[in-house]
Structures are given as structure tokens and as C-alpha cells.
C-alpha positions in Angstrom: 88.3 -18.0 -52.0 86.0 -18.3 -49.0 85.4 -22.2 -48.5 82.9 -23.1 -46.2 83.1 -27.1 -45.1 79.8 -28.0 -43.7 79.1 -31.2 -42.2 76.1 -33.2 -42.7 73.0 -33.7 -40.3 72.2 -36.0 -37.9 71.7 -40.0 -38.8 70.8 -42.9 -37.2 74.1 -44.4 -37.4 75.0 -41.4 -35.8 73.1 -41.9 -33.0 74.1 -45.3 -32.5 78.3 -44.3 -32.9 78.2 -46.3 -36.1 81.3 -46.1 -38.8 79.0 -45.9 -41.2 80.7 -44.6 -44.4 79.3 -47.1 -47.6 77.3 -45.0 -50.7 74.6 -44.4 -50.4 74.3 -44.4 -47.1 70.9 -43.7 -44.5 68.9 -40.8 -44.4 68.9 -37.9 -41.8 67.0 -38.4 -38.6 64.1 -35.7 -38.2 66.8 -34.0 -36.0 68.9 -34.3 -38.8 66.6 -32.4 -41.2 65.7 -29.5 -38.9 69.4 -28.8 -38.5 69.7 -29.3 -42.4 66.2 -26.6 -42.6 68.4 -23.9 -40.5 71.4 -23.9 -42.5 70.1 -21.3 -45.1 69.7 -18.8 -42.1 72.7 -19.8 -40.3 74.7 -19.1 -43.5 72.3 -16.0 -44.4 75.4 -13.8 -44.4 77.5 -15.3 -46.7 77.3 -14.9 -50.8 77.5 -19.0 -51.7 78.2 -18.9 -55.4 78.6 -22.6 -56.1 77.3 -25.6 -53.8 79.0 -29.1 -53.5 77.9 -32.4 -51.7 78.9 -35.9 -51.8 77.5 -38.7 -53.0 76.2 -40.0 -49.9 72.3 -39.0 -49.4 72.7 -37.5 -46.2 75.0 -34.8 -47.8 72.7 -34.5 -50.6 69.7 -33.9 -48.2 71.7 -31.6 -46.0 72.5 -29.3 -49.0 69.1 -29.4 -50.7 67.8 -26.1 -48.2 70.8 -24.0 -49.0 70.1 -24.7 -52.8 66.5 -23.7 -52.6 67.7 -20.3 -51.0 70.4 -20.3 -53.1 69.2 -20.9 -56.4 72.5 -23.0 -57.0 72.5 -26.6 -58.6 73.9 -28.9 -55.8 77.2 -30.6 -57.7 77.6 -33.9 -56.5 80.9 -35.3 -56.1 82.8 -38.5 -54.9 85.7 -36.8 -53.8 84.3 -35.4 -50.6 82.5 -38.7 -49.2 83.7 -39.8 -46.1 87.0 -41.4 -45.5 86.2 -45.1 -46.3 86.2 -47.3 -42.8 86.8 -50.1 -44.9 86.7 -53.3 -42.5 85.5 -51.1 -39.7 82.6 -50.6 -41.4 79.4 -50.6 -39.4 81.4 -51.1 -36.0 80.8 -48.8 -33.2 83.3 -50.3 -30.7 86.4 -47.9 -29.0 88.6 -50.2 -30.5 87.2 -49.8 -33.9 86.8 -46.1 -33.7 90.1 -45.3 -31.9 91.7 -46.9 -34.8 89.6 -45.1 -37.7 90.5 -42.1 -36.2 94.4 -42.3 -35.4 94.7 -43.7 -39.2 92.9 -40.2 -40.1 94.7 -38.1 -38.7 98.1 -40.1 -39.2 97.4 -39.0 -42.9 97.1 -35.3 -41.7 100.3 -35.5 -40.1 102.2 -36.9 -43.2 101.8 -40.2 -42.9 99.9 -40.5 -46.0 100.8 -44.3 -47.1 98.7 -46.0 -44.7 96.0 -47.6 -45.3 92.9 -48.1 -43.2 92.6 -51.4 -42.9 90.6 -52.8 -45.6 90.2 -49.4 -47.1 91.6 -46.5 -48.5 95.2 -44.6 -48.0 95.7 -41.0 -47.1 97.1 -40.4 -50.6 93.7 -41.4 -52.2 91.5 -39.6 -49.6 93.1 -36.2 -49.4 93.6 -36.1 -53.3 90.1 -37.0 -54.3 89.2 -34.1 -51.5 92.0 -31.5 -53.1 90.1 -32.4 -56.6 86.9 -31.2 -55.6 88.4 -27.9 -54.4 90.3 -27.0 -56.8 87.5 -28.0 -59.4 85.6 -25.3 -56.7 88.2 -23.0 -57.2 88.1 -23.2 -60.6 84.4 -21.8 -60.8 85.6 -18.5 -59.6 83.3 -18.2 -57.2 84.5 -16.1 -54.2 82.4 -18.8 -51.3 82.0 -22.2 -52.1 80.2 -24.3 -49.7 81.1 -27.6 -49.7 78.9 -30.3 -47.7 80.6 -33.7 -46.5 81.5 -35.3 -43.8 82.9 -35.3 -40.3 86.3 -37.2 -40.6 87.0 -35.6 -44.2 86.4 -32.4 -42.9 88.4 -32.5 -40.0 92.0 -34.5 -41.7 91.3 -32.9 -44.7 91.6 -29.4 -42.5 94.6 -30.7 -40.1 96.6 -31.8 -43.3 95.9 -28.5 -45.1 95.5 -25.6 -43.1 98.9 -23.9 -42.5 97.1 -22.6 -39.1 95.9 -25.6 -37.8 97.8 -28.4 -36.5 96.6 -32.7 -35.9 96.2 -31.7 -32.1 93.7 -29.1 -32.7 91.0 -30.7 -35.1 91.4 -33.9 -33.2 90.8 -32.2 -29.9 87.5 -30.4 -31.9 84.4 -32.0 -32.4 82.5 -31.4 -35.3 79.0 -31.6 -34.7 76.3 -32.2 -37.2 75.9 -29.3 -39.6 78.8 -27.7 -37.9 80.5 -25.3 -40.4 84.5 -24.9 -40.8 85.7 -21.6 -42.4 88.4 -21.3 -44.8 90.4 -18.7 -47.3 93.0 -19.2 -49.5 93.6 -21.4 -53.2 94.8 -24.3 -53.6 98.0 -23.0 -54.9 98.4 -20.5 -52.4 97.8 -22.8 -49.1 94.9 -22.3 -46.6 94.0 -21.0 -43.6 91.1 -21.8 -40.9 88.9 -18.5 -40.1 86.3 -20.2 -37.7 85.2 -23.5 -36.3 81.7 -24.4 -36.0 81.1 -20.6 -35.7 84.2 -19.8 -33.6 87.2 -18.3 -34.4 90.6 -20.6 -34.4 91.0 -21.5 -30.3 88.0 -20.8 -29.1 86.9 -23.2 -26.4 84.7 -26.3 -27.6 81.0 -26.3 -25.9 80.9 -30.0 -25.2 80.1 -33.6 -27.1 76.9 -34.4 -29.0 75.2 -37.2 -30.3 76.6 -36.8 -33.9 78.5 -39.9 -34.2 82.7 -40.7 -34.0 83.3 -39.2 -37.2 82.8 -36.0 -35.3 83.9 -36.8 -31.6 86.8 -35.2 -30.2 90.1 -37.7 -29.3 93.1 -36.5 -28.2 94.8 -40.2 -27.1 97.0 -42.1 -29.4 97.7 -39.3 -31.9 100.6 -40.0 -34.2 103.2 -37.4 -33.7 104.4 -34.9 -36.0 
């Protein structure tokens, strides 16, 4: 299967470097919804033959272009919210994000039993991800596009991919609307095709305003 992980567009908490994760969650920015308009050209080549989002409205608004193109009935999910910040919601400060992040991709690296403070463990947020794409799977649909969330996207990818390691999708931004390119099943394994339109190692093209979820780190990563 050819899973396509797309991130939302651009909110005002994302403008603002908010940890904003709580359902339902703002709407996009008029920034936000042009990038959300171009998806269905962006993604013009590919055959989508089932369409996820979460259950945050930003995802929900994101998705709603490719279904009009598409045809398809946008399936929203819980599993593929944003990892929950817990009691770092609505905080903005390095301290705050710098532990929000290293938590994340702690999980990705194995260590799956920790919890973000006042929040979730990796255990609960990579299985309620692997849920919803092996319920994808299970459609038989040969691309599923799934659209969620910066810090989902990018653990979910460092803890699954067998090409892609913690270094590598911390040290790459995902920027709003950004796409990440998989193949494989989930009993077979995974591995990344592209990220945000370029192929595994391609150099990154610089920050944006799209928020921590999506910001690049490469200090304080747990080792592997």
C-alpha cells in the first residue's frame, strides 16, 4: 500500500508556536486554507482510494478539497489526532516545546512507557496511530491518504519506517500540508519514499511559520 501522511494547514496557534493539541481545536488561518485548496493539484498524480482525518477541525478542513476532487467520504478518526501535550498544553516556551518533542521521539526510539507529562504514553499514541492504518489497510485501497498532524506524523514515521531513523525526522521539519510518502503493510513493515516532496536525504529548504509540532530539533534526542 501507498500511504500518504499529510499534515494539516496553517493555524493560528501555529503562528503563535502554540502546543495546541485539545479536540476540537481552531480553525486554519486563510493561509491555512489556500495551502489546504492546492492539495488536490499537488496530489493530482496519485490514485487516493480512501481518505482519513482526525478529529481535530483543522484536519477535517484540510481534507475537505481532496474529498471534493476525490469523490471519497473523509473517515474521521481519533487515532491520528495529535500526540496529546497534556500539561504543556497551550504553552509556547523552549522549555515546554523542547520537552514535548524529546518525549516524542523518546517513544520512536523505543522508549514507549513514558509518559508526557500529564498526558499520554508512547504505547497509547503509536497504537491508536497503527489502528487507523491497518483499518486503512484493510480497505484494500492501493493509496490511502491520511491527514493529521505534525508530531504524529513525524514519531509515528521515526518509530515505523525501517529506513528512517529518530535523527532524521527530528532533524526534518514538516511544514503545513507537507506530505510524507510511504509503502509497505502493517505486517510487512514500512518504508519512507519522499518527504514533503523529496526523496529520503534530500536537503531541508529552511523553517516556516507552521508551529513546534513541525520544527526541526536535533538537541537533546534520546539515544538509540
Amino acid at each position: 500500500m501507498r500511504l500518504l501522511l499529510i499534515r494539516h494547514g496553517q493555524t493560528p496557534s501555529n503562528l503563535k508556536h502554540l502546543l495546541d493539541t485539545a479536540v476540537p481545536g481552531p480553525a486554519l488561518t486563510p493561509l491555512g486554507q489556500q495551502q489546504a485548496a492546492a492539495l488536490p493539484e499537488a496530489l493530482a498524480g496519485e490514485e487516493i482510494g480512501a481518505l482519513y482525518a482526525s478529529t481535530l477541525i483543522r484536519t477535517q478542513l484540510t481534507a475537505a478539497p481532496l474529498a471534493e476532487r476525490t469523490g471519497l467520504e473523509v473517515r474521521v478518526r481519533d487515532g491520528i489526532r495529535e500526540l496529546s501535550a497534556g500539561d504543556l498544553e497551550m504553552r509556547g516556551d523552549d522549555q515546554a516545546i523542547e520537552t514535548y518533542l524529546t518525549t516524542a521521539f523518546a517513544w520512536s526510539a523505543g522508549d514507549a512507557t513514558r509518559r508526557m507529562p500529564g498526558g499520554e504514553n508512547g504505547v497509547e499514541a503509536l497504537g491508536r496511530f497503527d489502528a487507523v492504518v491497518a483499518e486503512a489497510a484493510g480497505t484494500g485501497a492501493g493509496t490511502v491518504a491520511l491527514v493529521s498532524h505534525g508530531a504524529a506524523i513525524r514519531t509515528w514515521v521515526a518509530a515505523r519506517a525501517a529506513n528512517v531513523d529518530v535523527a532524521f525526522a527530528a532533524a526534518h521539519e514538516l511544514r503545513n500540508t507537507g506530505v510524507v510518502i510511504l509503502s509497505g503493510a502493517p505486517d510487512e513493515g514500512w518504508r519512507l519514499l519522499s518527504w514533503e516532496g523529496r526523496s529520503v536525504g534530500a536537503e531541508d529548504s529552511g523553517p516556516a511559520d507552521s508551529g513546534p509540532a513541525g520544527a526541526s530539533v536535533e538537541d537533546g534526542l534520546p539515544d538509540q
